[in-house]
C-alpha positions, 0 to 999 in steps of 0.5 A: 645076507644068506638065503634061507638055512635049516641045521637039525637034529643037533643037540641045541646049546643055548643061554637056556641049557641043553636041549636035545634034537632040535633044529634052527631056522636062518633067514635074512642073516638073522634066526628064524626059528629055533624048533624040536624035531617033531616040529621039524618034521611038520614044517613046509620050507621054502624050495630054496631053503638048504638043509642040513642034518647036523647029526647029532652034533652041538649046535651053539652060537658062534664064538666071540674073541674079545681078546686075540691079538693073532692067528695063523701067522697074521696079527695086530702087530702087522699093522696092516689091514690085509693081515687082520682080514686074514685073521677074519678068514681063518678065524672062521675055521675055528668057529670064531664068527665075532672078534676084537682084535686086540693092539699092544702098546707101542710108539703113539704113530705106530699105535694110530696106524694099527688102529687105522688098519683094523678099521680099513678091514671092518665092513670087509670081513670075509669070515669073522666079523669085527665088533671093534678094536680092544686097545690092550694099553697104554695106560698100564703099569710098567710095574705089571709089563708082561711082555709089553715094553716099558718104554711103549706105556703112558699115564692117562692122557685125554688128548691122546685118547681123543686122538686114539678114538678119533683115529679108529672112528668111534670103533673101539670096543673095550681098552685094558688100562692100570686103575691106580695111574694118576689121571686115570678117573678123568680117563674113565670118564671120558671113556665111559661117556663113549660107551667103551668098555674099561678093563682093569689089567696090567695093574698093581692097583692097591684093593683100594685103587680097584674100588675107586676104578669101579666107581669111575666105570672100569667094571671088567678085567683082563686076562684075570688073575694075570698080570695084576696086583695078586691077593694078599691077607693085608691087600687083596689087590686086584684079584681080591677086588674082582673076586669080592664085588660081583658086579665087576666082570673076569676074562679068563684064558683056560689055557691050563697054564695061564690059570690053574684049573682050580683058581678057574673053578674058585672064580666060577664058584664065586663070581656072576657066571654071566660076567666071566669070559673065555678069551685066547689073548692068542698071539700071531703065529697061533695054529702056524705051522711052519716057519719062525714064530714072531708077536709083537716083533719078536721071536718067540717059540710055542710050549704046549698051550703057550708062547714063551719070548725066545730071549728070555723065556718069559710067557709071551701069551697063549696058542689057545683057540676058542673050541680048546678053551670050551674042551679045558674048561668042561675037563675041569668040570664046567658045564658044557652050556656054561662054557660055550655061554662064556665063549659067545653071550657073555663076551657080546653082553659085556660089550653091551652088543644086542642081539648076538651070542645065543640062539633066540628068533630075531637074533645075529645068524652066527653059529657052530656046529662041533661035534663030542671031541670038540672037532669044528664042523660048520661055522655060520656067519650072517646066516652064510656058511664059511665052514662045512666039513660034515 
């Protein structure tokens, strides 16, 4: 853990608003104090306590990935634990302190050794660190692919998914799966009995299919509005079911291209604002800069804001990082402490993860500072700089 670390004269971003020219203590790699200045300049630090005049820059809680398959030329899709220690490092660059990373399906073998190399690099991070693993399938719908291959998914199947939990060792965190495959509620269970969160994606489950799914447990959804049964004045289908019940959760990737700003305001006008999340689902060579770009072993090429698969030109996934979602997202007028809630308490509540997200004494030491152009400045994991440019 770090020593003592005092950032002040920032413009605090907390789950409680904004608040201006204020200072947070870190100790121990948890927060000490969170302070206004006069308070600041009253208070005696101990003599090995850095301090640091942010400058009147934003200090927020650092961002959480729940969905991020790659960065900079390193993925899940490497099957090695060097690679997703490598994603932690450069993560950290870009104010991401807590990640999930995010497996796509595959061969059974070839998903197991995934699975073990995610693991082999948790308790090793040097930068973010790993909640635990967000398995993206099997258990979709070949009728809602995206660019996963139909050969890759399954029906639900226990045995398999003991194999899959067995394998990463109690560490998977949340799993995208098609509510309306048969079996799936069995599934579900076993699931929610191991604390994992259910998210319904990759689905062309009927609104009827949803229902039943959120009353077996799958009360979250992926990349929402994306690759799902889309809403329809006869069958809301899985967007209409998001939308109506208000208990169950939304990802959102404010990419500009994967979701229109006005569907992404429509979704904050009528859901929970505490049950949406700002992912990436950013792919391998996000932020690469040189070199031939590859996801999920094949060859795809950047457009703006996202990846399309060089054969074919299908939308492969999103080059989003986390600081640029919270930029879109106040451009289409979202509030800014409502934007950096999405990208840091709402993604650790919907895992149900205490203590991390938001700036409040006692909690994780995980912090941001970034200034008005939205340029990362300091990043403060465990209470430990990773990253300072001020």
């Amino acid at each position: 853990m770090g020593s003592s670390l005092c950032l002040h004269n920032g413009m605090l971003i907390s789950g409680y608003g904004l608040m201006p020219v204020c200072a947070v203590l870190f100790e121990n790699g948890q927060i000490a104090d969170v302070f206004n200045e006069k308070r600041f300049a009253q208070k005696k630090f101990d003599s090995g306590t850095r301090i640091i005049d942010v400058q009147g820059h934003y200090i927020a809680p650092g961002f959480i990935d729940n969905h991020i398959h790659g960065f900079m030329g390193f993925g899940t899709d490497d099957r090695t634990t060097e690679s997703i220690l490598e994603m932690s490092k450069h993560l950290a660059q870009y104010g991401v302190t807590s990640f999930c990373p995010t497996i796509y399906p595959q061969e059974t073998s070839d998903f197991i050794k995934t699975i073990r190399a995610c693991v082999g690099a948790m308790g090793k991070e040097t930068g973010a660190k790993i909640l635990g693993l967000h398995l993206e399938g099997p258990f979709i719908s070949a009728e809602k692919l995206g660019v996963q291959r139909a050969e890759t998914v399954k029906l639900p199947d226990v045995e398999l998914m003991e194999r899959f939990w067995e394998a990463a060792e109690g560490r998977i965190t949340n799993m995208t799966v098609a509510p309306e495959l048969k079996g799936m509620r069995e599934l579900a269970l076993y699931c929610v009995q191991k604390g994992i969160t259910l998210q319904a994606g990759h689905t062309n489950a009927t609104y009827e299919n949803m229902v039943e799914g959120f009353q077996a447990g799958i009360l979250h959804s992926t990349h929402f509005y994306n690759a799902m049964s889309s809403l329809h004045h006869r069958n809301p289908g899985a967007v209409g079911a998001v939308l109506s019940h208000p208990e169950v959760g939304a990802e959102i990737i404010a990419d500009g291209v994967h979701v229109h700003p006005e569907l992404v305001r429509l979704l904050m006008r009528d859901k929970d604002l505490n049950r949406i999340v700002l992912i990436t689902d950013a792919l391998k060579p996000t932020e690469q800069k040189t070199g031939p770009l590859f996801a999920n072993n094949e060859e795809v090429v950047i457009e703006g804001e996202i990846f399309r698969r060089k054969a074919d030109n299908v939308i492969a996934g999103s080059s989003l990082t986390m600081i640029r979602g919270i930029k879109n997202l106040v451009s289409w007028g979202v509030a800014i402490e409502t934007a950096v809630k999405m990208a840091s308490a709402n993604p650790a509540s919907v895992l149900g993860i205490p203590r991390l997200g938001n700036l409040i004494p006692g909690w994780a030491a995980d912090a941001v500072v970034f200034d008005k152009q939205y340029n990362v400045l300091i990043t403060i994991i465990d209470g430990e700089i990773k990253k300072d440019i001020l």
